[in-house]
C-alpha positions in Angstrom: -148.1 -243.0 -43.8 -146.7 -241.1 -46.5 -143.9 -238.3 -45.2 -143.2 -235.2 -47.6 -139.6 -234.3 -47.4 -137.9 -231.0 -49.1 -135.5 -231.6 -51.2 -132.3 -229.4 -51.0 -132.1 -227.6 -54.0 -130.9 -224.3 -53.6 -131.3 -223.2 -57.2 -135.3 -223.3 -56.0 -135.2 -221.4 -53.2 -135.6 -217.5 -53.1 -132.8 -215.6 -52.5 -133.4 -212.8 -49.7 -130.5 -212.1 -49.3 -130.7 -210.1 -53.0 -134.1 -208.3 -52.9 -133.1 -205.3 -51.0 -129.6 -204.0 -52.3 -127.3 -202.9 -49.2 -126.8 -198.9 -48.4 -123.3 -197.1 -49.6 -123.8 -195.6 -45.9 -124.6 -198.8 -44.3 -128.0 -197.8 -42.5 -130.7 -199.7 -41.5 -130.9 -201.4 -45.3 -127.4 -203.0 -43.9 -129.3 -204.7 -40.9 -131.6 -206.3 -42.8 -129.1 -207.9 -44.8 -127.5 -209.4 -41.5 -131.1 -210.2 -40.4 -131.0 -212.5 -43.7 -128.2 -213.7 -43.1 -128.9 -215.0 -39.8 -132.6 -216.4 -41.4 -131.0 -217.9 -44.7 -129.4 -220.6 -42.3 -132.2 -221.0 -39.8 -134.6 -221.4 -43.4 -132.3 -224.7 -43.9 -132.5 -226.2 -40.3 -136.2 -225.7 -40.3 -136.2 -227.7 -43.5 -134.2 -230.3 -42.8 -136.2 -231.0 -39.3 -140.1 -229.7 -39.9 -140.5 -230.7 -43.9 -141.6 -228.5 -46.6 -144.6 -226.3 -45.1 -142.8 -225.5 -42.2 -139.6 -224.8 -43.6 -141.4 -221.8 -45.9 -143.8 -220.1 -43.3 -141.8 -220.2 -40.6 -139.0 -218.2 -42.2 -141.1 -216.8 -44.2 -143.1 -215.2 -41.2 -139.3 -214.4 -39.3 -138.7 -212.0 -41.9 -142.1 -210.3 -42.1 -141.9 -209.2 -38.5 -137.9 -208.4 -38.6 -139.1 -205.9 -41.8 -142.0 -204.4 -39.3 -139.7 -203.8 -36.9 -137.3 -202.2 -38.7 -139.9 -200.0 -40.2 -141.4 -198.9 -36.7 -137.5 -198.4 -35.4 -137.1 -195.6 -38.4 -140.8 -193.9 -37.9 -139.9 -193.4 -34.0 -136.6 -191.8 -34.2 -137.5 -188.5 -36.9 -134.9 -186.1 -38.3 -134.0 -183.6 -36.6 -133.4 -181.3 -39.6 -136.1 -182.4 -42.4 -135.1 -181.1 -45.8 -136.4 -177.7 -46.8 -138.2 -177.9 -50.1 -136.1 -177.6 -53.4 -136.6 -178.1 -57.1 -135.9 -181.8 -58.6 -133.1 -180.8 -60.4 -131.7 -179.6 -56.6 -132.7 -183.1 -55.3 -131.0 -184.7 -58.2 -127.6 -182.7 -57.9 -127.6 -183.7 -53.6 -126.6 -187.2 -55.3 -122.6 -188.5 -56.0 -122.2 -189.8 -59.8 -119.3 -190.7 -58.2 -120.0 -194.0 -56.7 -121.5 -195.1 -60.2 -118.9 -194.4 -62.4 -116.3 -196.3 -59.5 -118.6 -199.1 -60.0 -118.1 -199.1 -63.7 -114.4 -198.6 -63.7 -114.1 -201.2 -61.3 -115.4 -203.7 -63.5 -112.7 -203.5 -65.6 -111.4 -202.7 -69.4 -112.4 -204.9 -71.6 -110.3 -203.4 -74.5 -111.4 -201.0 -77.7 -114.6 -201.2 -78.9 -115.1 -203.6 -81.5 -116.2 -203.4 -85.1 -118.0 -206.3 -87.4 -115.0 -209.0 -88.5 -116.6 -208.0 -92.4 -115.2 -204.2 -91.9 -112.0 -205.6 -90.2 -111.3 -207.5 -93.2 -111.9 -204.1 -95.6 -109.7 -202.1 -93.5 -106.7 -204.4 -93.9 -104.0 -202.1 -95.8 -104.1 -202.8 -99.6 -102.1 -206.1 -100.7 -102.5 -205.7 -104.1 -100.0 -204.1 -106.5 -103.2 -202.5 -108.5 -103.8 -200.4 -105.1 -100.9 -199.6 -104.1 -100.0 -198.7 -107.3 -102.9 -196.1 -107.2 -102.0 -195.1 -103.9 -98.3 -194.1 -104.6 -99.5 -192.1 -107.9 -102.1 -190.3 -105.7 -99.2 -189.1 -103.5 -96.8 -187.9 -106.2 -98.4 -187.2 -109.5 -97.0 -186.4 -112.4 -97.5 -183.1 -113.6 -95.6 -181.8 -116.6 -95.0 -177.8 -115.4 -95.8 -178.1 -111.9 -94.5 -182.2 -110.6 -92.3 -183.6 -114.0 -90.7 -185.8 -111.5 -93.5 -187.1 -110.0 -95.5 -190.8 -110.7 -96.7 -190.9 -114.2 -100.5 -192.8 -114.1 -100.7 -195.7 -116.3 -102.6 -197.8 -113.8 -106.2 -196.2 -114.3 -108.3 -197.0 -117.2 -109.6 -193.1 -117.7 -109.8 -191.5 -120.7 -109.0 -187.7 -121.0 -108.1 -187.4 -124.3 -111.5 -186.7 -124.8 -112.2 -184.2 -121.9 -111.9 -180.9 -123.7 -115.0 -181.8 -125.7 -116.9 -182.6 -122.6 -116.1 -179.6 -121.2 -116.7 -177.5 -123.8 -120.3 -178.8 -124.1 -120.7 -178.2 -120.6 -120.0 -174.7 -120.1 -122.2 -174.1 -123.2 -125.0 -175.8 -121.7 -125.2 -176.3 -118.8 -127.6 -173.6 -117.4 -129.9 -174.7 -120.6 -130.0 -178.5 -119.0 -130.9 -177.2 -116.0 -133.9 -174.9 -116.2 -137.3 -176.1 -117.8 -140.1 -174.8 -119.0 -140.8 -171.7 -121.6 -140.5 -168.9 -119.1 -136.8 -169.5 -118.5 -136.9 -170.4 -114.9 -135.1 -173.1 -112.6 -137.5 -176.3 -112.3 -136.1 -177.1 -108.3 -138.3 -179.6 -108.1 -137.1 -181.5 -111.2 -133.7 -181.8 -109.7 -134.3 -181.1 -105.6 -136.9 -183.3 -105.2 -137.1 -187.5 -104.7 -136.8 -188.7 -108.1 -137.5 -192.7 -109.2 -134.5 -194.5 -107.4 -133.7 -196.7 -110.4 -133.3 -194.0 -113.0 -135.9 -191.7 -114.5 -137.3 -192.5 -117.3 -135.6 -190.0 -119.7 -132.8 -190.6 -118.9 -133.3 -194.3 -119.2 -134.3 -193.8 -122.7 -131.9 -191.5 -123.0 -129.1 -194.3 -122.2 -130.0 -196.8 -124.3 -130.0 -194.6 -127.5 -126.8 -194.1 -126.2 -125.5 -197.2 -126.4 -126.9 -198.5 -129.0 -125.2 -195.7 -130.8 -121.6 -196.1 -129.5 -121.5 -199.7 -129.6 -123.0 -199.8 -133.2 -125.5 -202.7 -132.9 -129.0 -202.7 -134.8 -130.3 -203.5 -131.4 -132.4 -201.1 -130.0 -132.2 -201.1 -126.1 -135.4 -201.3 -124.0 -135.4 -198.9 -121.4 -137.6 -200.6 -119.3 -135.1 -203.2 -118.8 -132.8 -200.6 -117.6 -132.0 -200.0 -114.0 -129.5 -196.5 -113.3 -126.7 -197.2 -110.6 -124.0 -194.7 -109.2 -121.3 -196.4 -111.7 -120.4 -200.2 -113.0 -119.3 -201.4 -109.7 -122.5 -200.8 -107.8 -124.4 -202.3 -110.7 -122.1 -205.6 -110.7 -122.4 -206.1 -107.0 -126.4 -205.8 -107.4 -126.4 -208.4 -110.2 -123.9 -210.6 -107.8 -126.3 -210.3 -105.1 -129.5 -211.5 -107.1 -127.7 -214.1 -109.0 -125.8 -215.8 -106.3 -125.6 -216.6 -102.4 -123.0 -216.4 -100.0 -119.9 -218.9 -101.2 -121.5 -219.4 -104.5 -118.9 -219.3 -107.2 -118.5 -216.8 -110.8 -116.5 -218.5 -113.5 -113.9 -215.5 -114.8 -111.4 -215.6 -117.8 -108.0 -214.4 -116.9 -106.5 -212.0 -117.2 -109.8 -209.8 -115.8 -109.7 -206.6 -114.1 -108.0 -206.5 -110.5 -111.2 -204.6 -109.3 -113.7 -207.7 -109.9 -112.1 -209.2 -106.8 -113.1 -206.6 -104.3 -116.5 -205.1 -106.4 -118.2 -208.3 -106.4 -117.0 -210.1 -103.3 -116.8 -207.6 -100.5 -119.9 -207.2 -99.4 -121.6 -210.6 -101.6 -119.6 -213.3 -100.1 -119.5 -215.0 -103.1 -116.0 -216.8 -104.8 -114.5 -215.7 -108.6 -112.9 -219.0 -110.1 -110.1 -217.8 -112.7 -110.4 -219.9 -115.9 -107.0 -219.6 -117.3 -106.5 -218.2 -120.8 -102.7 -218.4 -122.5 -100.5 -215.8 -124.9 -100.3 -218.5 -127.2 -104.2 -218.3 -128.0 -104.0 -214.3 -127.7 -105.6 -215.0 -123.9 -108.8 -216.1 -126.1 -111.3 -217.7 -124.0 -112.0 -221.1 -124.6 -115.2 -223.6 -123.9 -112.6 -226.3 -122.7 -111.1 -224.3 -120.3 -114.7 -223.1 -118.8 -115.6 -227.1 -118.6 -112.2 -227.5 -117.0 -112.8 -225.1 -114.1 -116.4 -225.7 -113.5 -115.7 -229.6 -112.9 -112.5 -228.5 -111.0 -115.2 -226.3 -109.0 -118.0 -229.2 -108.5 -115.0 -231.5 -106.8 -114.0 -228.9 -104.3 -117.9 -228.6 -103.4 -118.4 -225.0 -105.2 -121.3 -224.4 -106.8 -121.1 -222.1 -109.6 -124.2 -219.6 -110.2 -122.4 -217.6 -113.5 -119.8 -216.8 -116.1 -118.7 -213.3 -115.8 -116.9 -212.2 -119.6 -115.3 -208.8 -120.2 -116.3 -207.9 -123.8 -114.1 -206.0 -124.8 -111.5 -207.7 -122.5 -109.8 -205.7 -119.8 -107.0 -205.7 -119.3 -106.0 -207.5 -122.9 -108.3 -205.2 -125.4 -109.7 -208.3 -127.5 -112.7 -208.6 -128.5 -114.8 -212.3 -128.7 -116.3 -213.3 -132.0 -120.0 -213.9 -132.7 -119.1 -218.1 -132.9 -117.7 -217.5 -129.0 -120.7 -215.4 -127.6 -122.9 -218.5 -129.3 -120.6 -221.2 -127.4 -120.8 -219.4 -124.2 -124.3 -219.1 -124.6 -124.5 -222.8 -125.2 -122.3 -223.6 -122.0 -124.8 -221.4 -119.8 -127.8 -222.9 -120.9 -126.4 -226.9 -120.4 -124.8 -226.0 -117.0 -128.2 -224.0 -116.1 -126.3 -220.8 -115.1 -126.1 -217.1 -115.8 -124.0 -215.0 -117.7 -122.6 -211.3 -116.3 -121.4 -209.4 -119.7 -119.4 -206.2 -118.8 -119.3 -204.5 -121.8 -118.4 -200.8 -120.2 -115.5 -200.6 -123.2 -117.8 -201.6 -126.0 -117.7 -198.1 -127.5 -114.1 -197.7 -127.1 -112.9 -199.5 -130.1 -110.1 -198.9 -132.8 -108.6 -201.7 -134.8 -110.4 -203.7 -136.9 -112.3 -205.8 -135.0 -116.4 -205.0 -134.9 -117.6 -205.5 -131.1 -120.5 -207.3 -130.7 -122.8 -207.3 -127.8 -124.5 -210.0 -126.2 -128.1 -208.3 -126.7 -127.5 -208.9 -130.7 -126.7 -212.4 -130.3 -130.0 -212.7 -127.9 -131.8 -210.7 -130.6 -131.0 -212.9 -133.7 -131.3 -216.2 -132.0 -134.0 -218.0 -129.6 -131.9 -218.1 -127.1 -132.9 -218.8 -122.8 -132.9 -214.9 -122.3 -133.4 -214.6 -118.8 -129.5 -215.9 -117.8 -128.2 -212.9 -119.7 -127.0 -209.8 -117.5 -125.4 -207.0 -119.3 -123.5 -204.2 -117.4 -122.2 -200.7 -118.9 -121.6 -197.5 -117.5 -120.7 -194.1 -118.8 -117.0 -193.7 -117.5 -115.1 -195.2 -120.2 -117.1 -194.5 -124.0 -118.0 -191.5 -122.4 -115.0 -190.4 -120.3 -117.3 -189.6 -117.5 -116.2 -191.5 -114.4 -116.8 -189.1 -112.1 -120.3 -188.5 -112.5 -121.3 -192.3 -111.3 -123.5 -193.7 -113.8 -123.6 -197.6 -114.3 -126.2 -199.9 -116.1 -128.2 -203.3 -115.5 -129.3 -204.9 -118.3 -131.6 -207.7 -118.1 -134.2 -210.1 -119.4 -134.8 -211.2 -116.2 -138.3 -210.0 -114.7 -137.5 -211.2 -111.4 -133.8 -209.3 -111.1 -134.7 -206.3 -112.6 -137.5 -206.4 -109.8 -134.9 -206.4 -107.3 -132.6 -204.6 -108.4 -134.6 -201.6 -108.5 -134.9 -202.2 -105.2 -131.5 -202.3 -104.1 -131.2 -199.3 -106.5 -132.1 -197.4 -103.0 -128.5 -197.9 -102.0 -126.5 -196.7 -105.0 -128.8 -194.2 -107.4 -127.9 -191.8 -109.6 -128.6 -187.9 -108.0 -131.0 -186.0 -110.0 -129.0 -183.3 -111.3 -126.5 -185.9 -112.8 -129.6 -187.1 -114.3 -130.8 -183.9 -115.5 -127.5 -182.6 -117.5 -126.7 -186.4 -119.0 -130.7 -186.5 -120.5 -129.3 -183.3 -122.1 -126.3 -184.2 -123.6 -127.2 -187.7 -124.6 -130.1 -186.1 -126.5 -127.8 -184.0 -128.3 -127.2 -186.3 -131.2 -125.2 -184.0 -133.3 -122.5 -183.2 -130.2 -122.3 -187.4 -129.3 -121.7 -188.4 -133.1 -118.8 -186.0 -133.0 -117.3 -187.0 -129.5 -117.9 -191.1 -130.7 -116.0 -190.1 -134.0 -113.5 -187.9 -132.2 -112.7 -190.1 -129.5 -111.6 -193.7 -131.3 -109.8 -191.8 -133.9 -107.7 -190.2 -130.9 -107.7 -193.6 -128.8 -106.3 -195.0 -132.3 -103.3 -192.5 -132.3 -102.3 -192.9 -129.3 -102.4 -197.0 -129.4 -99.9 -196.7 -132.2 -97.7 -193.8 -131.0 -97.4 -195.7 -127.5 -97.0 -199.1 -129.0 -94.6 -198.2 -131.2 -92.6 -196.8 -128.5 -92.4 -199.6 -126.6 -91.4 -201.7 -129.7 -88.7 -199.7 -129.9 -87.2 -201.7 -126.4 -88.2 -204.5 -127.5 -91.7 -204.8 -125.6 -94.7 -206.0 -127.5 -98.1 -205.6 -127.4 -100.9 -207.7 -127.6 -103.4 -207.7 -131.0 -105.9 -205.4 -129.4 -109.1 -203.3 -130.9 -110.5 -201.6 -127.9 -110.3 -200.7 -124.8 -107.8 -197.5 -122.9 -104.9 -199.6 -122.5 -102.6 -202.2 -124.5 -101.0 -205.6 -122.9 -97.7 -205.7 -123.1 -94.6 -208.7 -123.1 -92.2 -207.3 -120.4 -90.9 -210.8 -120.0 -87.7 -210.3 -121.3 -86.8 -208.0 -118.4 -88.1 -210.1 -115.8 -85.2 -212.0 -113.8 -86.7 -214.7 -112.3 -88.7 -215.9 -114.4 -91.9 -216.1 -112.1 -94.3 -214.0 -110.2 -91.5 -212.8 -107.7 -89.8 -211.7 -110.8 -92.4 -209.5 -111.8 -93.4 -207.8 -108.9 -89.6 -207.0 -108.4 -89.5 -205.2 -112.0 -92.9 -203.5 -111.3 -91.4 -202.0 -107.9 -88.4 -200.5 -110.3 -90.6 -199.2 -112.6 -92.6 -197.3 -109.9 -89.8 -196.0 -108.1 -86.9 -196.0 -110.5 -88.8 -195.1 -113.5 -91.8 -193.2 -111.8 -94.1 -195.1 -113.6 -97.3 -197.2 -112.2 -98.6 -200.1 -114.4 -100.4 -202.8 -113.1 -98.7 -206.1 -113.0 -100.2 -209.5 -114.3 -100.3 -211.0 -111.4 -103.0 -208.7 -110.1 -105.1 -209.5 -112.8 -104.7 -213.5 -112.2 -102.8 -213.9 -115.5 -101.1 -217.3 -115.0 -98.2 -216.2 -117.4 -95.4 -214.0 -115.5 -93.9 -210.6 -117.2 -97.3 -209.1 -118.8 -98.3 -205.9 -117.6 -101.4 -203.5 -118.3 -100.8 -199.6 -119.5 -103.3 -197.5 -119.5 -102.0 -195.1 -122.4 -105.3 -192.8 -122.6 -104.0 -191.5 -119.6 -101.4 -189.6 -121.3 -100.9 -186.9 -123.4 -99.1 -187.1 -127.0 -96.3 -185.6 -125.6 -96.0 -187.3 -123.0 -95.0 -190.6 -124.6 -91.5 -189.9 -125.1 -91.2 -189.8 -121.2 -92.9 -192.6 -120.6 -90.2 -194.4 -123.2 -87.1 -193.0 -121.6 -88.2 -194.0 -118.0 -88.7 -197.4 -119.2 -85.4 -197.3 -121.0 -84.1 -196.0 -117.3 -85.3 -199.0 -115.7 -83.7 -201.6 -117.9 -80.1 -200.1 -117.6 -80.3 -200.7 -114.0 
């Protein structure tokens, strides 16, 4: 004879003793949870002696009369003052939000509320000396009637030596840009209204005249292969995010701008590798130092997706011959990875050196076209930072497909749009400001240059770019990174003057720091000398 016995699980077994929750007043609620209490234990005798069936119904059936008595006991004994009818929101306010909120507080503080670990990391105070650099200026400018003892910007590649021809074409017209059609009045919807995210069309084509123009190449730009961001960095974290995954790797020549290392890994994830370039080569990029660090990067598990050039270089101001751009080329296509050329400066040229963009070399030779980004923007050539325009340039179908898409997050705003297809188109006005501007970017590359030659501090060959690299070694005591900083802290607050140290651009040589001189005006040099003399007599 085959006996079923229960087995004592209590994990299977239902748990009265929580389906009716017990009364803040302790009423007749209360009383059936003591009732449970007392059948709870009687449910495991029953088990233990009468086997499974018995040890469910017969508790089981307890319960179902203890509930009907308890509900006959509540029906017999009625109130003797039954609530007078009222409105729900009358009902609602008889209750306590008292007891809830107890409840809650009881629980306990957990601490603050919490924010992703990715914005933690962002909101960490600046460690760089670029940043702080800015930061400082931005609290004590130098002003020459109303602040001349205030922080004098070199930090910030901006050009306003060009800014009275902007705004002279601006207040002239302006109105004209922004009314259409023959009858003189305002076309809202051309400027209030959703516009194509990537850039309209005009103004595409309105862009790569543009730079064809002011980088003087025989290329003629496609607009279709344009997509319109709000400035350069937006448009270099796009092409990071469509070239590369999260803790894939960008080959970079040093010295490069101190911005690449938030603008393209903040919110990618992915790693910058600097290759090292040297003063004794003019920090000239070489292919033996790009085969150096990618195998240094494939035996520490990297995987590089990219080369990332400056051309013209920032911070240095060189510019990389036709016979580089082919070896570079070369290097891409036998390592099967892209190349990123930012050539935002390649209309801000002066020496002797003729700039060269990467679209020319594509266009002369039958080269793999679809590894070849190009970024540019209008803040340097045109001295327009703050209107937010950048550039994507590619020959790659399948990233210009989504970066349109991600064009949602950073476009350009339609009235920005509107006056730049105006002004571009005015050929006459941007011949003059190309002309006008690298003959003043010229003059003041000599005048500051020579000024610092004159304490011994020399610059760099250069032939572009808003700034000049200059030999500060001398003054640097130690001879190392510490060194530096410490002589870039006297310069900011002894001397009142923010440059941006070497070291923040990865160059591996201490003493070199970036000026940015088009910052300046002409009469302002001579301050900028004496305040540097200050500093080395201390």
């Amino acid at each position: 004879m085959i006996h079923i016995r229960s087995r004592r699980n209590p994990t299977r077994e239902p748990d009265f003793s929580s389906s009716k929750p017990s009364s803040p007043g302790g009423s007749s609620d209360g009383g059936a949870g003591a009732a449970m209490r007392l059948i709870v234990p009687l449910q495991g005798v029953v088990q233990g002696r009468g086997g499974l069936i018995l040890g469910s119904i017969i508790p089981g059936a307890l319960y179902y009369f203890f509930q009907l008595y308890l509900k006959r006991s509540r029906s017999a004994k009625p109130s003797s003052n039954p609530p007078s009818p009222s409105s729900p929101s009358e009902q609602l306010a008889g209750f306590s939000r008292t007891s809830s909120r107890s409840n809650l507080s009881s629980r306990g503080s957990v601490g603050p509320v919490r924010v992703s670990s990715r914005a933690n990391s962002i909101a960490e105070p600046n460690d760089s000396p670029y940043y702080i650099g800015l930061e400082r200026t931005s609290e004590d400018p130098y002003d020459r009637s109303d602040n001349p003892d205030g922080i004098m910007q070199l930090g910030l590649s901006e050009n306003k030596l060009s800014l009275d021809l902007i705004e002279k074409w601006i207040s002239e017209n302006l109105e004209r840009s922004m009314i259409g059609g023959a009858d003189g009045d305002l076309n809202i919807s051309g400027i209030a209204t959703y516009q194509p995210l990537d850039g309209m069309v005009e103004m595409k084509t309105a862009v790569a005249v543009f730079m064809s123009k002011v980088m003087g190449t025989t290329v003629a730009f496609d607009p279709s292969r344009l997509v319109l961001t709000s400035g350069a960095t937006p448009a270099i974290e796009t092409l990071c995010f469509c070239l590369a995954d999260q803790g894939n790797a960008f080959l970079v020549p040093t010295p490069y701008y101190p911005g690449f290392d938030r603008d393209m890994k903040w919110r990618t994830g992915v790693e910058l590798i600097p290759v090292h370039c040297r003063s004794s080569d003019n920090f000239a990029l070489s292919i033996t130092a790009l085969e150096q660090a990618f195998n240094q990067a494939r035996k520490r598990g990297q995987r590089v997706r990219g080369i990332l050039i400056s051309n013209p270089s920032n911070p240095v101001g060189n510019i990389l011959n036709r016979e580089t751009l082919y070896s570079i080329l070369d290097f891409a296509r036998e390592k099967n990875i892209h190349i990123i050329s930012d050539e935002i400066f390649g209309g801000s040229t002066y020496g002797s050196e003729k700039f060269i963009s990467m679209a020319e070399i594509l266009e002369s030779e039958d080269f793999d076209r679809d590894r070849v980004h190009i970024i540019y923007g209008l803040s340097k050539d045109l001295s327009l930072p703050g209107f937010r325009v950048g550039v994507i340039y590619s020959f790659n179908t399948s990233v210009l497909a989504a970066a349109k898409k991600l064009a949602r997050f950073s476009s350009v705003s339609a009235p920005t749009q509107r006056l730049l297809i105006s002004m571009l188109s005015d050929s006459r006005f941007i011949q003059r400001y190309i002309e006008t501007t690298r003959e003043r970017i010229r003059e003041m590359y000599v005048a500051f240059a020579a000024g610092l030659k004159q304490l011994g501090i020399e610059c760099t060959k250069s032939s572009a770019g808003l700034y000049c690299w200059a030999d500060m070694s001398g003054l640097i005591r130690p001879y190392n990174e510490k060194g530096e900083l410490e002589l870039w802290e006297k310069l900011l607050k002894i001397g009142k003057i923010n440059v941006t140290p070497g070291s923040a651009c990865h160059c591996i040589e201490p003493g070199w720091f970036r000026c940015c001189f088009t910052m300046l005006a002409e009469e302002d040099i001579p301050v900028v000398i004496k305040r540097i003399q200050r500093v080395i007599e201390t």
